[in-house]
PDBQT receptor file of N, H, CA, C and O in Angstrom, charges set to zero:
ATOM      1  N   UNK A   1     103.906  82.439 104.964  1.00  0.00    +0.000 N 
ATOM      2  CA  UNK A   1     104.195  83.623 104.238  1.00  0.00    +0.000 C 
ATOM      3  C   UNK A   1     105.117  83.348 103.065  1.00  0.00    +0.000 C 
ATOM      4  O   UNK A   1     105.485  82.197 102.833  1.00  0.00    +0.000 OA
ATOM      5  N   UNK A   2     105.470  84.301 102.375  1.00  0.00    +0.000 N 
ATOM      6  H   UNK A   2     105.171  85.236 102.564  1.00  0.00    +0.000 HD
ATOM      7  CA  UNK A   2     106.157  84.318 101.046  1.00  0.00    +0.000 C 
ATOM      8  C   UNK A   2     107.121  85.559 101.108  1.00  0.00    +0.000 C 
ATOM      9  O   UNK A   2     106.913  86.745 101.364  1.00  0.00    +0.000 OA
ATOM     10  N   UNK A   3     108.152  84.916 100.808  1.00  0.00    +0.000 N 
ATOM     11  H   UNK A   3     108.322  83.953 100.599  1.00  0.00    +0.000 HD
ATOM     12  CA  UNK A   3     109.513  85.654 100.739  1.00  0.00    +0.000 C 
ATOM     13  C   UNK A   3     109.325  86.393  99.034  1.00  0.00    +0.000 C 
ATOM     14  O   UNK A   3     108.570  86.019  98.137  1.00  0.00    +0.000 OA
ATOM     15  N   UNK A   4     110.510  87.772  99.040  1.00  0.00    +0.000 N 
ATOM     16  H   UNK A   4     111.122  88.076  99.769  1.00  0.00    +0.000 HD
ATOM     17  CA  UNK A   4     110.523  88.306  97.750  1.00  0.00    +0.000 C 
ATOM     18  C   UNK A   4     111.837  89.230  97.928  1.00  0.00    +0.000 C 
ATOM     19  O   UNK A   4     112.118  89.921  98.908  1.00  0.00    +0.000 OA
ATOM     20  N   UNK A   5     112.816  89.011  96.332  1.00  0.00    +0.000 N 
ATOM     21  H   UNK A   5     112.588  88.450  95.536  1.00  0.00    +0.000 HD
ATOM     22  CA  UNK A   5     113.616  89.888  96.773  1.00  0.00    +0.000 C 
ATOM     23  C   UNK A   5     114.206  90.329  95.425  1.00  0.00    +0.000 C 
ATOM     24  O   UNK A   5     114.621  89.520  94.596  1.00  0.00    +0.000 OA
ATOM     25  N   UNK A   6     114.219  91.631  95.260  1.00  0.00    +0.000 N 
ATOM     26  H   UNK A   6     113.882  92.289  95.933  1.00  0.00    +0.000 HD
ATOM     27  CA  UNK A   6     114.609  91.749  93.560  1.00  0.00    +0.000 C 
ATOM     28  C   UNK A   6     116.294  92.436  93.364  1.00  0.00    +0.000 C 
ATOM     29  O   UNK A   6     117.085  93.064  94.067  1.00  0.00    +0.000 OA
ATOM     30  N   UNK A   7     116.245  91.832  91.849  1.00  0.00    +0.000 N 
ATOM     31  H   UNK A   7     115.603  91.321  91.278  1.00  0.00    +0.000 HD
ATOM     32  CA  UNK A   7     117.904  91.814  91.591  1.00  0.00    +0.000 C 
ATOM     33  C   UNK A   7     117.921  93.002  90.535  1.00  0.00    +0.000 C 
ATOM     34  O   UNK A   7     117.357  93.088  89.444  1.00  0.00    +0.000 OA
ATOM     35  N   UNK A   8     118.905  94.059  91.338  1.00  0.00    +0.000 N 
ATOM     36  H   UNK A   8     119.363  93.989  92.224  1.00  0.00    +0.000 HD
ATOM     37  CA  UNK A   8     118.483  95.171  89.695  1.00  0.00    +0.000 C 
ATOM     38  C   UNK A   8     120.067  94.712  89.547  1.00  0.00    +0.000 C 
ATOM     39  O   UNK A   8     120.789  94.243  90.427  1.00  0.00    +0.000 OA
ATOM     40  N   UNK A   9     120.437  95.037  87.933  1.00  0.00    +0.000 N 
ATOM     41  H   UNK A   9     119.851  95.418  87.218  1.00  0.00    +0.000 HD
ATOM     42  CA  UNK A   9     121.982  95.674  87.309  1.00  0.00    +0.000 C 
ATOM     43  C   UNK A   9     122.426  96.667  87.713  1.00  0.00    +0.000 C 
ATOM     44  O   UNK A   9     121.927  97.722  88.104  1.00  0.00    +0.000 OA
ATOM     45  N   UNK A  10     123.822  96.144  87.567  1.00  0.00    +0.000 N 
ATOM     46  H   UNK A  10     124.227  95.286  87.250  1.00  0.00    +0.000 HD
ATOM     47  CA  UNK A  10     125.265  97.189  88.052  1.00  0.00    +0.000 C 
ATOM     48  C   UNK A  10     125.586  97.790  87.088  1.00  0.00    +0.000 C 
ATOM     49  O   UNK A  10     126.396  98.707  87.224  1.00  0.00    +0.000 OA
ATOM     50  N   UNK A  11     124.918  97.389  85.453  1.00  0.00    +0.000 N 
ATOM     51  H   UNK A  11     124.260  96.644  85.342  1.00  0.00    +0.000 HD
ATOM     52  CA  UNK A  11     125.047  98.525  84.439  1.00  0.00    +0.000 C 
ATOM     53  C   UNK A  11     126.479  98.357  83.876  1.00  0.00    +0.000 C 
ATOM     54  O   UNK A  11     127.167  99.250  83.384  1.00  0.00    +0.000 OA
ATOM     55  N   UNK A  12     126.808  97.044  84.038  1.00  0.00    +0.000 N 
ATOM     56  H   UNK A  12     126.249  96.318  84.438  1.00  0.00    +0.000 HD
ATOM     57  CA  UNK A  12     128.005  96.843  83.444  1.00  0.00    +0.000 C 
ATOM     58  C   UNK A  12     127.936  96.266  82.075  1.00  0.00    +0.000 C 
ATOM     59  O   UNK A  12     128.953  95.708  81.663  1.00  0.00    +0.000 OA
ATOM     60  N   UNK A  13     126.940  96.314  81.348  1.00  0.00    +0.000 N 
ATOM     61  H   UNK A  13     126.114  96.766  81.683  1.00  0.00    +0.000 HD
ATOM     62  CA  UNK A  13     126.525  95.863  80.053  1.00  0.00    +0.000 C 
ATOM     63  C   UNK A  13     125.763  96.401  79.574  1.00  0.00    +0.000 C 
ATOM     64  O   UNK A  13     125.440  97.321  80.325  1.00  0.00    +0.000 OA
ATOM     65  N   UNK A  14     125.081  96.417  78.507  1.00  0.00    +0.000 N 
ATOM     66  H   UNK A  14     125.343  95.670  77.896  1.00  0.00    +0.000 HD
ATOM     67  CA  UNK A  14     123.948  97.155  77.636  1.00  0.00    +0.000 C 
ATOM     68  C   UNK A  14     122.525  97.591  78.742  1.00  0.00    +0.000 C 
ATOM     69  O   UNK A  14     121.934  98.668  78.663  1.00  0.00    +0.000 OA
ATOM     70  N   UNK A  15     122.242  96.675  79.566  1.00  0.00    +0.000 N 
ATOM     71  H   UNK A  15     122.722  95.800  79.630  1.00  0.00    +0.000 HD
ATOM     72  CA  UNK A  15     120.886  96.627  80.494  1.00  0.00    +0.000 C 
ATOM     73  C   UNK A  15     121.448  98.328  81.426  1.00  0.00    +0.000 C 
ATOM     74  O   UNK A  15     122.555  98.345  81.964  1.00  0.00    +0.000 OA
ATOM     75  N   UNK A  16     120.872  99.120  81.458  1.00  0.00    +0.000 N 
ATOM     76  H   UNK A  16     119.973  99.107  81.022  1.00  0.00    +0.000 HD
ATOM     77  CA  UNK A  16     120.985 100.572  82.466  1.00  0.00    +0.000 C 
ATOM     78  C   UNK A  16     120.861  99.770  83.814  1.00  0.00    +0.000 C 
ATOM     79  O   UNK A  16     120.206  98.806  84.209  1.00  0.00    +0.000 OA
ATOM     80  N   UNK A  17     121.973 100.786  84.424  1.00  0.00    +0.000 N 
ATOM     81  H   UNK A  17     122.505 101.569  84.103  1.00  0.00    +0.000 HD
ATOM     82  CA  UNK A  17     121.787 100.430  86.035  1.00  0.00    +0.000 C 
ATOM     83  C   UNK A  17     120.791 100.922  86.745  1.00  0.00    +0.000 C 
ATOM     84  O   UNK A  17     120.189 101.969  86.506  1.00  0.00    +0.000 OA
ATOM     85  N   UNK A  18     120.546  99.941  87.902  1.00  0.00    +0.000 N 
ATOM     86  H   UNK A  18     121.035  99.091  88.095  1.00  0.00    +0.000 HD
ATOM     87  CA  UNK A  18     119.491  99.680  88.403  1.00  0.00    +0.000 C 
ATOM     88  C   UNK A  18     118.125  99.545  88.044  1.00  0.00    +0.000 C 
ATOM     89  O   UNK A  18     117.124  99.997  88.601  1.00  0.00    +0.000 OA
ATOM     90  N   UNK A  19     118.292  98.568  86.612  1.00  0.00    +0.000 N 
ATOM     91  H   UNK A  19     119.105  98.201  86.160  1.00  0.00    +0.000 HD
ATOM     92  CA  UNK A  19     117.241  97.716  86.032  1.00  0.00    +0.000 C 
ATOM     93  C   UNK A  19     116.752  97.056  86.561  1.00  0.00    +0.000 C 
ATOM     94  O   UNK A  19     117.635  96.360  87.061  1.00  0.00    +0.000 OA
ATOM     95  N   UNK A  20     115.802  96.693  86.881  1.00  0.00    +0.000 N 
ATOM     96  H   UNK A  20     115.084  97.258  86.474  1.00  0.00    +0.000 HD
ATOM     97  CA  UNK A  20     115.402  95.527  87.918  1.00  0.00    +0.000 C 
ATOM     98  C   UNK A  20     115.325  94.282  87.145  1.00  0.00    +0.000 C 
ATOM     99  O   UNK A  20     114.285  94.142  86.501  1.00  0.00    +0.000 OA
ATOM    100  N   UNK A  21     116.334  93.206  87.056  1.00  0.00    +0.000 N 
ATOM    101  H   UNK A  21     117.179  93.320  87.579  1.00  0.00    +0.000 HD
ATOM    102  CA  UNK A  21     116.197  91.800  86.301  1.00  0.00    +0.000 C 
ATOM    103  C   UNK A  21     115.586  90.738  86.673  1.00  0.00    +0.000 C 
ATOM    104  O   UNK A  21     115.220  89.823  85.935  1.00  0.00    +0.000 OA
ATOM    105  N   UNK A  22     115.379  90.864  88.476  1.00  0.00    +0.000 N 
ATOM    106  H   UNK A  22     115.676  91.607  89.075  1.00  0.00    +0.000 HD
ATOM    107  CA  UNK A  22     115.036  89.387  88.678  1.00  0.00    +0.000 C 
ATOM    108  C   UNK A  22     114.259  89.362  89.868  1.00  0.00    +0.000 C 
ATOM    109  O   UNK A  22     114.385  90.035  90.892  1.00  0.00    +0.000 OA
ATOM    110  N   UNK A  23     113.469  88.514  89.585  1.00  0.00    +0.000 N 
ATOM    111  H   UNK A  23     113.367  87.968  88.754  1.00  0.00    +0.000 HD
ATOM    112  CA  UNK A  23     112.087  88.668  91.201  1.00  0.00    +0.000 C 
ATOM    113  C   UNK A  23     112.288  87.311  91.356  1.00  0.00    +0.000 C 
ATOM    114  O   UNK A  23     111.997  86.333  90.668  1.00  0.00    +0.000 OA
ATOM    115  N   UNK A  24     113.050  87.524  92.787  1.00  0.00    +0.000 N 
ATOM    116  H   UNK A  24     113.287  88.319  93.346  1.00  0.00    +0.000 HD
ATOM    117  CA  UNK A  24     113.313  85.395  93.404  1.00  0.00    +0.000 C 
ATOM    118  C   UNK A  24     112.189  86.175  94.034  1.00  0.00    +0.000 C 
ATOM    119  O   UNK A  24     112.059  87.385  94.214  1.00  0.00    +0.000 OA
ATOM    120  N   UNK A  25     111.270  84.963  94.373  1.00  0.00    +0.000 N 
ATOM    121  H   UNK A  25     111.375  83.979  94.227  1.00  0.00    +0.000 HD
ATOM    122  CA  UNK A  25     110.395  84.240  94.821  1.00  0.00    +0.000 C 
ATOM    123  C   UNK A  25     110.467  82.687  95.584  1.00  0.00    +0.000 C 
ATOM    124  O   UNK A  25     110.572  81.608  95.001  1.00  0.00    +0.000 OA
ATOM    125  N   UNK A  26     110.387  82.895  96.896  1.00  0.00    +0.000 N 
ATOM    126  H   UNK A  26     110.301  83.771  97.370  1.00  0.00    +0.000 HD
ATOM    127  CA  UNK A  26     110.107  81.631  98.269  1.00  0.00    +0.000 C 
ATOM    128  C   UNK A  26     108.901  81.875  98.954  1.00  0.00    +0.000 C 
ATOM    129  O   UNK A  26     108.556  82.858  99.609  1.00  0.00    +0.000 OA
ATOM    130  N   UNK A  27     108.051  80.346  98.584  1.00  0.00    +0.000 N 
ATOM    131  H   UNK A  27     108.331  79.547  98.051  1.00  0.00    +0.000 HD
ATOM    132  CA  UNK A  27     106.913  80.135  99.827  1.00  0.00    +0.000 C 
ATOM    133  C   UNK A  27     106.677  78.360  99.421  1.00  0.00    +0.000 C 
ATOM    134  O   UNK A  27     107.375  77.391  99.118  1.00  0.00    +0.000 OA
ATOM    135  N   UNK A  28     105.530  78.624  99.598  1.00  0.00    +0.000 N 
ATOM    136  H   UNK A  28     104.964  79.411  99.844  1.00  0.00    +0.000 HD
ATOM    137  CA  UNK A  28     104.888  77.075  99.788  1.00  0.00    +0.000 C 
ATOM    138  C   UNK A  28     104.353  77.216  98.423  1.00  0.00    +0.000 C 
ATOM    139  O   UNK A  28     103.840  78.288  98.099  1.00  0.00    +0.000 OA
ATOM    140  N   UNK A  29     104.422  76.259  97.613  1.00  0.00    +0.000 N 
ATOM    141  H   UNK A  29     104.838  75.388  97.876  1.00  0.00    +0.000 HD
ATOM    142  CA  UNK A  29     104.382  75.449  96.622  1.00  0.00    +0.000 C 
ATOM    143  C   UNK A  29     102.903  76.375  95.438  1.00  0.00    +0.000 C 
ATOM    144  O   UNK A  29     102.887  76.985  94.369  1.00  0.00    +0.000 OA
ATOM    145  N   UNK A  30     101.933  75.967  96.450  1.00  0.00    +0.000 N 
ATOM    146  H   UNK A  30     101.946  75.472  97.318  1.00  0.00    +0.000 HD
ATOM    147  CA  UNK A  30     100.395  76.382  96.199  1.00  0.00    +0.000 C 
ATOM    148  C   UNK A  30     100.367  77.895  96.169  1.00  0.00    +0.000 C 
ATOM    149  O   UNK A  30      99.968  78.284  95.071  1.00  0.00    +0.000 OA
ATOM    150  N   UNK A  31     100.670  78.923  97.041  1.00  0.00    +0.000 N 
ATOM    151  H   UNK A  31     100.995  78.606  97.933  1.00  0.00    +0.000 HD
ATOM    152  CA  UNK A  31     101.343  80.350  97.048  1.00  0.00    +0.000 C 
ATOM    153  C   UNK A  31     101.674  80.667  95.709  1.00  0.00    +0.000 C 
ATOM    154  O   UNK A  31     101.074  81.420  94.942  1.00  0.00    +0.000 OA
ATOM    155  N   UNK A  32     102.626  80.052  95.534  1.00  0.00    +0.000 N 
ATOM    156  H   UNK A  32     103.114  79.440  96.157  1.00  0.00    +0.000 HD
ATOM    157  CA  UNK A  32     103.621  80.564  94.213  1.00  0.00    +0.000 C 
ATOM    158  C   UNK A  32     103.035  79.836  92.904  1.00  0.00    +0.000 C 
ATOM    159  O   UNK A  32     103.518  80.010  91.785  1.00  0.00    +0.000 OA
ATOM    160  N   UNK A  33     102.154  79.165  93.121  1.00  0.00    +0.000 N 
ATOM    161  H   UNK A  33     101.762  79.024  94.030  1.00  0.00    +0.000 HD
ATOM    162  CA  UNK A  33     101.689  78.443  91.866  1.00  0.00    +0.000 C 
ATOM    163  C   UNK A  33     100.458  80.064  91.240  1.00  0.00    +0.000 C 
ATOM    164  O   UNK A  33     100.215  80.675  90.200  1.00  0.00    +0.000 OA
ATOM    165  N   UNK A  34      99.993  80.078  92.884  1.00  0.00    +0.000 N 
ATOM    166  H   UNK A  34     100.191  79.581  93.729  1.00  0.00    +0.000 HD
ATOM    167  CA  UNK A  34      98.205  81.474  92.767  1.00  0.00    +0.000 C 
ATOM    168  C   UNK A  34      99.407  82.988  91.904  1.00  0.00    +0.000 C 
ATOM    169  O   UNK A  34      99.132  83.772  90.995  1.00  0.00    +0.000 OA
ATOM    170  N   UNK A  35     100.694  82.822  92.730  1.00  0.00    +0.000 N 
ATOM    171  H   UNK A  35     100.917  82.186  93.468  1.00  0.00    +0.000 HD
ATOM    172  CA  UNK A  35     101.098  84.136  92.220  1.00  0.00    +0.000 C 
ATOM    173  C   UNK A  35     101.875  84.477  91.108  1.00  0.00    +0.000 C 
ATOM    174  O   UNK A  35     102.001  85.620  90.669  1.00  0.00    +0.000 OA
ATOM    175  N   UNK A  36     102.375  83.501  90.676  1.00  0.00    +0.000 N 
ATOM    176  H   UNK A  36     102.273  82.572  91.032  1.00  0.00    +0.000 HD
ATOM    177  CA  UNK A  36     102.881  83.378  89.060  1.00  0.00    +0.000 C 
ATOM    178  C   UNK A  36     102.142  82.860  87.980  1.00  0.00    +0.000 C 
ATOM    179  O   UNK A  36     102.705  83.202  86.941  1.00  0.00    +0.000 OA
ATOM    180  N   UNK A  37     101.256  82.271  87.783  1.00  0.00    +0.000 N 
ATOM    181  H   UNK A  37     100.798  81.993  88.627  1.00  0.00    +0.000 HD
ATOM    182  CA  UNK A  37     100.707  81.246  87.160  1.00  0.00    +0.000 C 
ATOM    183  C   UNK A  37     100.466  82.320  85.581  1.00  0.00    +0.000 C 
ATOM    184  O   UNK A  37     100.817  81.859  84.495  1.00  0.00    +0.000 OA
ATOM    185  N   UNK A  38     100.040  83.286  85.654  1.00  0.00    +0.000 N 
ATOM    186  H   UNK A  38      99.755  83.661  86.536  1.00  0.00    +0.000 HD
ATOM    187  CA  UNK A  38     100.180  84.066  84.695  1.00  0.00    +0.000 C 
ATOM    188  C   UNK A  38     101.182  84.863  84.056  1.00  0.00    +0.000 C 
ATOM    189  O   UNK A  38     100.746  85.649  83.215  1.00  0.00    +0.000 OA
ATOM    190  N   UNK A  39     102.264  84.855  84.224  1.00  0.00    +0.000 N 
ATOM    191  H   UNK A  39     102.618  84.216  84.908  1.00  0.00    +0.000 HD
ATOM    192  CA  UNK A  39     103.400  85.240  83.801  1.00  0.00    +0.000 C 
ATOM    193  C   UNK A  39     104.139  84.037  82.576  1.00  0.00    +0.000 C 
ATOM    194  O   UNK A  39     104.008  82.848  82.867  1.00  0.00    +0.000 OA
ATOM    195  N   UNK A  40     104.782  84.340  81.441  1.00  0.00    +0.000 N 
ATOM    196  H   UNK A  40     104.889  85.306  81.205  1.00  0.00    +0.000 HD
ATOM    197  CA  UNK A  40     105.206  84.063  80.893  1.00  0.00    +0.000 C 
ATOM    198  C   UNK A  40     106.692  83.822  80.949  1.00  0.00    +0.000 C 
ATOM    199  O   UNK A  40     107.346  84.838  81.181  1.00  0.00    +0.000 OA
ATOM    200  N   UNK A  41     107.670  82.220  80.719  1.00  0.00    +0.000 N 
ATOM    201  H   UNK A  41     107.138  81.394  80.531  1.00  0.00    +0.000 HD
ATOM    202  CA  UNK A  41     108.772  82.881  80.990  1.00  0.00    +0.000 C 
ATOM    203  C   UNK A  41     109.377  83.050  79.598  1.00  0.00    +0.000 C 
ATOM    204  O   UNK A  41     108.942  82.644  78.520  1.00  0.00    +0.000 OA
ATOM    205  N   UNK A  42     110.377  83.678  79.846  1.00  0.00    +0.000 N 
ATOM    206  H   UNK A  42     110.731  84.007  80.722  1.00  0.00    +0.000 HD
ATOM    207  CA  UNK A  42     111.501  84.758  78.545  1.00  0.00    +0.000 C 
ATOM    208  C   UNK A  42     112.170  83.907  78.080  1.00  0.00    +0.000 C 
ATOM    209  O   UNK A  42     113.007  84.181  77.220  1.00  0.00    +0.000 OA
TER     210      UNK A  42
């Protein structure tokens, strides 16, 4: 299986609170290759 856990802001800066900033992502290698592979990073 594959772990997921998202990070919103406390809104202590320009970003509004409870922005959602960050999607960690844990599994096996091949998993996470099928489920990101199209995303761009920033």
């Amino acid at each position: 299986g594959c772990y997921a856990s998202l990070v919103t802001d406390a809104g202590r800066t320009e970003i509004p609170a409870g922005t959602i900033t960050v999607l960690g992502l844990m599994g096996p290698r091949r998993a996470m290759d099928t489920l990101v592979r199209h995303l761009e990073t920033l």
